[in-house]
matplotlib code that plots the C-alpha trace (Angstrom):
import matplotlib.pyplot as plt

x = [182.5, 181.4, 184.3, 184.8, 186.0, 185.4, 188.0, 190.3, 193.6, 193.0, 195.5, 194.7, 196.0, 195.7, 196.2, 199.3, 200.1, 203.0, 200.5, 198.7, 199.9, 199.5, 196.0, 194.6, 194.2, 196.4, 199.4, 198.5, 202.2, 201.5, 198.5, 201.3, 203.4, 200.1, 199.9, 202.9, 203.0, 200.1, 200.9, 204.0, 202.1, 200.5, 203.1, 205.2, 201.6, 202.1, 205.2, 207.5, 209.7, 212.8, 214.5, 213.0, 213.0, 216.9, 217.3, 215.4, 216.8, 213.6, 211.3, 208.1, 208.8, 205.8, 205.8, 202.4, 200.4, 196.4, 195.0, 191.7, 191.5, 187.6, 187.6, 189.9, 191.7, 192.7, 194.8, 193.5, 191.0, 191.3, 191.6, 191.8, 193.0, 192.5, 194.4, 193.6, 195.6, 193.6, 195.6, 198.6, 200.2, 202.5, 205.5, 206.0, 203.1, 200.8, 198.0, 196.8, 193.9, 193.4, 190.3, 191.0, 188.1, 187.1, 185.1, 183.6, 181.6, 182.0, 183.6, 185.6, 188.6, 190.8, 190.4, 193.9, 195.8, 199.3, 201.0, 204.6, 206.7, 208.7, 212.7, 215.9, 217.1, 220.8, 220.6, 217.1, 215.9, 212.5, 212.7, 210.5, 208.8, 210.1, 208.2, 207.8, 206.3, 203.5, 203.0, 203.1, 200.6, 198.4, 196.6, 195.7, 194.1, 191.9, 191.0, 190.5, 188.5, 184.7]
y = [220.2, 222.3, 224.0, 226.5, 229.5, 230.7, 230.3, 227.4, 226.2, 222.6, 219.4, 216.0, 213.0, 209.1, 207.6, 205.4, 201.6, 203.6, 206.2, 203.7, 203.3, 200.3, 201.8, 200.7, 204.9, 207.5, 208.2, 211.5, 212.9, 212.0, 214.9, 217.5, 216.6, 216.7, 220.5, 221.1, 219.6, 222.4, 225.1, 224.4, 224.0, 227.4, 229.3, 227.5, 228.6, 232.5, 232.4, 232.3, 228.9, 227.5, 229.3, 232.6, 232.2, 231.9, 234.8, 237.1, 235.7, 234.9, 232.2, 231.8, 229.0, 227.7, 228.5, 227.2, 224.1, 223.9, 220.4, 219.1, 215.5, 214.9, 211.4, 209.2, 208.7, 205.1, 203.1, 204.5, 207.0, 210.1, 213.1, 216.7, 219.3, 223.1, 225.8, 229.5, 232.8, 234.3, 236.6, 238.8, 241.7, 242.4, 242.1, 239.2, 236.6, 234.7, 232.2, 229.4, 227.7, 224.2, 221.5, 217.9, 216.5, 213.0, 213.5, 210.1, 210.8, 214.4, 214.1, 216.5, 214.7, 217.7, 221.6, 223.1, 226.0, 227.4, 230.7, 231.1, 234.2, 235.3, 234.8, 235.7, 232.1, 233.8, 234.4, 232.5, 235.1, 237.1, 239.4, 241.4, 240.4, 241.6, 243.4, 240.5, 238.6, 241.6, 241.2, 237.4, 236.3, 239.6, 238.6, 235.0, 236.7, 238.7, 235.6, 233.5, 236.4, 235.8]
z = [97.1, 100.1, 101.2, 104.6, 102.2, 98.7, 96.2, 97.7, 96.7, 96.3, 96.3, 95.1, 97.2, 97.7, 100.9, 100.6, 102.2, 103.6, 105.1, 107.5, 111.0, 113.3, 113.8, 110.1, 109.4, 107.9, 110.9, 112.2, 111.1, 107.4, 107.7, 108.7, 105.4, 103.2, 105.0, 104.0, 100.7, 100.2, 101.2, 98.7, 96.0, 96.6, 97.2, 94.0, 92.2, 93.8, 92.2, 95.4, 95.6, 97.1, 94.1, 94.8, 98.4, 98.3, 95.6, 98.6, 101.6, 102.7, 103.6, 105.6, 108.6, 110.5, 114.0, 114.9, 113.8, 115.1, 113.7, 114.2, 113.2, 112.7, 111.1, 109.4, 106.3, 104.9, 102.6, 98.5, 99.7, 97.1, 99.3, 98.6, 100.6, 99.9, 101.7, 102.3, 103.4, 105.9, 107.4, 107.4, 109.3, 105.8, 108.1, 109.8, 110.3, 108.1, 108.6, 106.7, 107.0, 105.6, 104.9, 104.1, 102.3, 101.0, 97.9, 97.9, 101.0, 101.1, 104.7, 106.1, 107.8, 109.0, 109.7, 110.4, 111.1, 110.6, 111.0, 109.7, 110.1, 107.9, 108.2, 107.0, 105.6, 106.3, 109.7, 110.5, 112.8, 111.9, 109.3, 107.6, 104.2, 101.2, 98.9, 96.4, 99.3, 99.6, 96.1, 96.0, 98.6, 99.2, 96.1, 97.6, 101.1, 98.5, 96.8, 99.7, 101.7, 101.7]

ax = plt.figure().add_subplot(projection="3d")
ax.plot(x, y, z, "-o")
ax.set_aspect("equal")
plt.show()
């Protein structure tokens, strides 16, 4: 697979009846929860989840979402969609960046973007990351980093 960074996170998915909209093609909003869904994944994988998340008082909410939708998905294509940390101040912001691929053809069908700051789930105003945050992802933006 030719992917835009070295060293991606990578989800598998299948294109579901329930995925198509009136246009025969994967509803735009379904590509947000497949983001989503990712970026889960790789931060359950990092070690922080809901569980540790609440246990810190902390979680990293998206504030920004930059999609381009380059061609379209449909009902039982296999996807897979990798994710990278790109960036991070160590504070308060981080950036993802994301590739939706269809094996198959080798087509990409999405380049994203998010950037989530962190919060204080108690309060939900911006807070800064806890050390176990620093310690979770920084090792990802290495990995990811060409």
């Amino acid at each position: 697979m030719s992917w835009d960074l070295a060293t991606p996170f990578i989800i598998d998915l299948r294109v579901a009846a329930d995925d198509i909209d009136g246009l025969g093609h994967a509803n735009n909003a379904v590509y947000v929860t497949w983001l989503e869904r990712c970026a889960w994944r790789h931060s359950q994988r990092l070690g922080l989840d809901l569980v540790e998340y609440r246990r810190l008082d902390r979680a990293m909410a998206v504030v920004r979402h930059e999609i381009d939708y380059l061609a379209a998905a449909y009902e039982d294509d296999e996807l897979q969609l990798a994710t990278w940390i790109v960036d991070w101040d160590q504070r308060l912001k981080m950036t993802r960046r994301f590739q939706l691929v269809r094996p198959s053809d080798g087509t990409t069908l999405l380049r994203a973007q998010t950037t989530f700051v962190c919060i204080e789930l108690s309060s939900g105003r911006p807070k800064r990351m806890p050390v176990e945050f620093i310690e979770g992802y920084g090792p990802a933006l290495m990995a990811g980093a060409l």
